[in-house]
C-alpha positions in Angstrom: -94.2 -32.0 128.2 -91.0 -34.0 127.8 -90.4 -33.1 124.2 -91.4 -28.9 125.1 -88.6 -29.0 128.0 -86.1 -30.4 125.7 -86.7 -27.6 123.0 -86.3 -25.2 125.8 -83.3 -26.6 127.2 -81.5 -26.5 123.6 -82.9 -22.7 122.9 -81.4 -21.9 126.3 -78.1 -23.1 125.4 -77.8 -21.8 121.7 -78.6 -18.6 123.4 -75.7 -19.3 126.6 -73.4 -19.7 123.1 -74.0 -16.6 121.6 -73.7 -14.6 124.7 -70.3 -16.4 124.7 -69.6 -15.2 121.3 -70.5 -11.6 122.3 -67.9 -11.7 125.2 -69.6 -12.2 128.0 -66.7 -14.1 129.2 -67.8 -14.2 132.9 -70.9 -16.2 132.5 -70.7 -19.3 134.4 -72.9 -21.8 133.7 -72.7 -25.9 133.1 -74.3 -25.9 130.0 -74.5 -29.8 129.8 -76.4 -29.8 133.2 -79.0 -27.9 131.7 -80.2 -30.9 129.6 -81.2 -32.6 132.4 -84.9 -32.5 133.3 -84.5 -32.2 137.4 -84.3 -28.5 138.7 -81.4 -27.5 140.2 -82.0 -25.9 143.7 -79.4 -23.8 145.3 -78.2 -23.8 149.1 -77.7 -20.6 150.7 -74.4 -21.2 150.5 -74.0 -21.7 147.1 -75.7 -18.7 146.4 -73.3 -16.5 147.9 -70.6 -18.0 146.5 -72.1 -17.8 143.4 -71.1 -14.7 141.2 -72.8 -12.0 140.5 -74.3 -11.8 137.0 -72.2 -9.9 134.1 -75.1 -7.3 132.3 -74.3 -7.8 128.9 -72.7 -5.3 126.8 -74.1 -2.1 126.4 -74.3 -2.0 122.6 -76.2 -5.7 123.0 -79.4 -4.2 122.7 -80.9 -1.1 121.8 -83.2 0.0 124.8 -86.8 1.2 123.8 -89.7 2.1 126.1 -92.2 -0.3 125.4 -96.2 0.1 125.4 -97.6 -0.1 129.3 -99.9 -2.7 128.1 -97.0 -4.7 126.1 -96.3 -8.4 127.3 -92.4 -9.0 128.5 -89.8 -10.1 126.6 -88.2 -13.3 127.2 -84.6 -14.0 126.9 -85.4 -15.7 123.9 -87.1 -13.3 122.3 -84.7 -10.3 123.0 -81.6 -12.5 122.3 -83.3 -13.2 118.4 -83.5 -9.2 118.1 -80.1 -9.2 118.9 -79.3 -11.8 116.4 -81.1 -10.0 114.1 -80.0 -6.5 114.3 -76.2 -8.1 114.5 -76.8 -9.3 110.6 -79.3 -6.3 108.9 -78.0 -3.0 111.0 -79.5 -0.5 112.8 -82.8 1.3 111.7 -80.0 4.0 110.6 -78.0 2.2 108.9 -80.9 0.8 106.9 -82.1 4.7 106.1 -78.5 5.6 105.1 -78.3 2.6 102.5 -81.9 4.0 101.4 -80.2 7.2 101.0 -77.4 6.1 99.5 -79.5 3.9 97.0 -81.6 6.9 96.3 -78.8 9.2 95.4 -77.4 7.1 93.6 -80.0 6.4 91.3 -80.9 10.3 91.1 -77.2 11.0 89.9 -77.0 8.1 87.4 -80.4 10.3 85.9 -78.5 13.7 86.2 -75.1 12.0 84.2 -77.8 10.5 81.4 -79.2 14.1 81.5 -76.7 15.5 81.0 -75.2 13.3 78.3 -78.3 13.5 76.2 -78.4 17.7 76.7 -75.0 17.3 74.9 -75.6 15.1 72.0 -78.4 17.0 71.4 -77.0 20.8 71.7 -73.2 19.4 70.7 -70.6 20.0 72.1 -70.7 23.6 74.7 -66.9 23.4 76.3 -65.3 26.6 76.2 -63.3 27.0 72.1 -59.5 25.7 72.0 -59.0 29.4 69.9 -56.7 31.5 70.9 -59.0 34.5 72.2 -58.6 38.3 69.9 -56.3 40.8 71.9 -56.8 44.6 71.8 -53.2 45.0 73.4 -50.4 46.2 71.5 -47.0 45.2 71.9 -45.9 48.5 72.9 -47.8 48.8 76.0 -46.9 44.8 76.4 -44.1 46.0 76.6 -44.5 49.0 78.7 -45.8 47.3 81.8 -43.0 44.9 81.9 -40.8 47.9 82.0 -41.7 48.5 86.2 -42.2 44.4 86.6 -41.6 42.9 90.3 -43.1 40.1 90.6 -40.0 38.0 90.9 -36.7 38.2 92.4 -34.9 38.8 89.2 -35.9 42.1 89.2 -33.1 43.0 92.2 -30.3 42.6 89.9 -31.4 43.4 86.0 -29.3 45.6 84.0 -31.6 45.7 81.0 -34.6 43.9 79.9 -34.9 41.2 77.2 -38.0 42.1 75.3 -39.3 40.5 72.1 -38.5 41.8 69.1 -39.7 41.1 65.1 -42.8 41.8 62.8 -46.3 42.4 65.0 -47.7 39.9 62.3 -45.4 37.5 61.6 -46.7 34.0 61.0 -43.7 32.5 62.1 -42.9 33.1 66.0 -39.8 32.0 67.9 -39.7 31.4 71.6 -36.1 30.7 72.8 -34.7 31.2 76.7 -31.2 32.6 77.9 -29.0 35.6 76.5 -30.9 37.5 73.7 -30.0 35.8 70.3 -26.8 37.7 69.4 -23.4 36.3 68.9 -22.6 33.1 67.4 -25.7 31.9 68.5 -27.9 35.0 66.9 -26.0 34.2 63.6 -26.8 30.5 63.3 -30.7 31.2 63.9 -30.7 33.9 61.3 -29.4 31.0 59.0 -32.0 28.8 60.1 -34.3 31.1 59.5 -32.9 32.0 55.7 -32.7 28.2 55.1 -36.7 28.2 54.7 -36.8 30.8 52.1 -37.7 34.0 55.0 -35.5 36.7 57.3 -35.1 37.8 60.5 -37.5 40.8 60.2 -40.8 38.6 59.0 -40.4 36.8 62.1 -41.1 37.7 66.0 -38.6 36.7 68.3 -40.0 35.9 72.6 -37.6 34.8 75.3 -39.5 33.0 78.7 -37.8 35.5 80.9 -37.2 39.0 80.3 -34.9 39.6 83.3 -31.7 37.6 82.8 -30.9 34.8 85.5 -27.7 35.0 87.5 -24.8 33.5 85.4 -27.4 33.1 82.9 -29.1 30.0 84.2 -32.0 28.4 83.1 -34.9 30.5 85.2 -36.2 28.6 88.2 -40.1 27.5 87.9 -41.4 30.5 90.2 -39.6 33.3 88.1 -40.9 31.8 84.9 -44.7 31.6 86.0 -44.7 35.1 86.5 -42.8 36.0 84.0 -45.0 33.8 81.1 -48.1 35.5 80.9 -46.1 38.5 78.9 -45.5 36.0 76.5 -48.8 34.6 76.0 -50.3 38.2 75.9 -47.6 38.6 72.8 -48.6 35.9 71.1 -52.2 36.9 71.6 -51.8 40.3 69.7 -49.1 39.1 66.7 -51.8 35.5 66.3 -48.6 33.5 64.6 -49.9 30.5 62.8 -46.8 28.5 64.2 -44.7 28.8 66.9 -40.9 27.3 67.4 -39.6 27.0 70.5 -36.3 26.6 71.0 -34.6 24.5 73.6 -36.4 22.2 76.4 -36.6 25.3 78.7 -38.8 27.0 76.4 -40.7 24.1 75.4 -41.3 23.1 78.8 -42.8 26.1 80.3 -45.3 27.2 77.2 -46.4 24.1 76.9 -46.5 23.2 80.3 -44.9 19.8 80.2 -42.1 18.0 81.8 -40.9 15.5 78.8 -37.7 16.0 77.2 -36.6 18.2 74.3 -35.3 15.1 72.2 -39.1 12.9 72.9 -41.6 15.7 71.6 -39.1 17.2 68.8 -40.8 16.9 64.9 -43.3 16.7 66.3 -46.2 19.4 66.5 -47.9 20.2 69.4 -51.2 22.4 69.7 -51.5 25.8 71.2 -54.8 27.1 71.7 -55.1 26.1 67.7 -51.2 27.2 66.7 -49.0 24.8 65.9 -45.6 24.2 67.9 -42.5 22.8 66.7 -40.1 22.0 69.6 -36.8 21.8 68.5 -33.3 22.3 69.9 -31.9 25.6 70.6 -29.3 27.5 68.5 -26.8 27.6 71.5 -27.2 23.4 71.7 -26.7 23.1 67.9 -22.9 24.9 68.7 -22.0 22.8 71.5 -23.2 19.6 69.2 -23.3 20.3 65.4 -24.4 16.8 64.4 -27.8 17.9 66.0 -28.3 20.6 62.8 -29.9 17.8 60.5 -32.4 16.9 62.9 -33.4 20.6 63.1 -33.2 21.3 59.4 -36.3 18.2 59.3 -38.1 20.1 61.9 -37.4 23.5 60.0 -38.5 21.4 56.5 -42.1 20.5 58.2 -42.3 23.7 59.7 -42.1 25.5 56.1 -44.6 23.1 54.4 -46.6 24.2 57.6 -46.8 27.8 56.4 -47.4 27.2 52.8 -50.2 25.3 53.6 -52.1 28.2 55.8 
């Protein structure tokens, strides 16, 4: 009997320790009396001065109805449920890690699926070829003629359209004033210095209105002015494409590096071949930069002889 009231007395105060742990900061009670084997009896007075008892918190317990025939719960009993749901979660939780688990598992099958339908079939993604036009250049051309769509419109005097052979295989994309002057002259050279002239050659600019003071276009006006160009290049099919200047670079090949770290170097277009390289105007401004184009112009020749 002895031995049954000591057990109880130390499960009674294990439990007196968690409800401390929970916050039930208000519960009063001399722990260390409690191993004593005398019951404690209380005077009226001590009762009343005694405070009343702090209901533990509400999210201590989950509240169920139980069965009218079920035996109570002791304190002991609820305060191990507690215990328990404190270190596994709620019934809901559990389901939701189920879930989790399960959907998991089903969308690691779908990825292997869907791996194996590809080996098998190859591969399905949409072809990197420049897709046939029916356009021509002239009605290209035509509808750029009442264009709006930027603000460049309000002040426009002319219209820089593309100009050349409707099947060159050598395109040129450049950006600013239309390649006439000193600059015009020194890409006509360029052009002679690989063994072709100006009229086997098609000419684009990124803009077709001229900026103000002829800057470079903001990023707006040249989004809507850039699927002219690509609708060009869909009906003259060049097999390589020079852009000129970091401008022009930039915005057909939709990047933000620098003219001078992807120059020599050829880039892919929907299967054409790019050569960046620096712009006619540049090359006046600093001449030294003409043998680093004549290498690009050098690989861009071998390009063609080998189609």
């Amino acid at each position: 009997m002895q031995s049954e009231l000591s057990k109880l007395i130390a499960d009674v105060k294990e439990n007196l320790l968690f409800l401390q742990e929970l916050g039930v900061s208000d519960l009063r009670t001399d722990i260390d009396a409690l191993q004593t084997s005398k019951p404690v009896t209380k005077t009226a007075a001590a009762a009343e001065k005694e405070p009343a008892r702090v209901a533990p918190p509400a999210n201590l317990e989950t509240k169920r109805e139980a069965p009218a025939n079920a035996p109570a719960r002791s304190l002991k009993d609820k305060l191990e449920a507690t215990k328990l749901s404190r270190f596994s979660g709620s019934e809901n939780e559990s389901a939701g890690l189920f879930t989790l688990a399960e959907n998991t598992q089903e969308n690691t099958q779908m990825k292997k699926e869907s791996a194996a339908a590809e080996s098998l079939f190859g591969d399905i993604s949409p072809t990197n070829e420049l897709a046939p036009s029916e356009e021509t250049l002239e009605g290209i051309h035509n509808s750029i003629a009442g264009c709006k769509l930027c603000r460049l419109w309000e002040g426009r005097t002319q219209i820089v359209n593309s100009t050349g052979n409707p099947k060159a295989r050598l395109m040129f994309i450049g950006e600013g004033k239309p390649f006439v002057g000193r600059a015009g002259q020194l890409l006509t050279k360029i052009i002679e210095a690989i063994g072709m002239n100006r009229d086997e050659v098609f000419i684009g600019n990124i803009n077709r209105c001229r900026p103000p003071g002829n800057r470079a276009p903001m990023a707006d006006e040249a989004t809507m002015c850039k699927p002219f160009l690509l609708r060009e290049i869909a009906v003259v099919r060049p097999k390589v494409i020079v852009v000129l200047g970091a401008t022009a670079m930039q915005n057909l090949l939709e990047t933000k590096a620098p003219i001078g770290k992807l120059r020599g170097n050829f880039q892919d277009y929907f299967g054409i071949k790019v050569m960046p390289t620096f712009h006619p105007a540049y090359l006046l401004r600093d001449p030294h930069k003409k043998r680093e184009v004549w290498e690009d112009m050098k690989k861009v020749k071998a390009a063609l002889e080998k189609e």
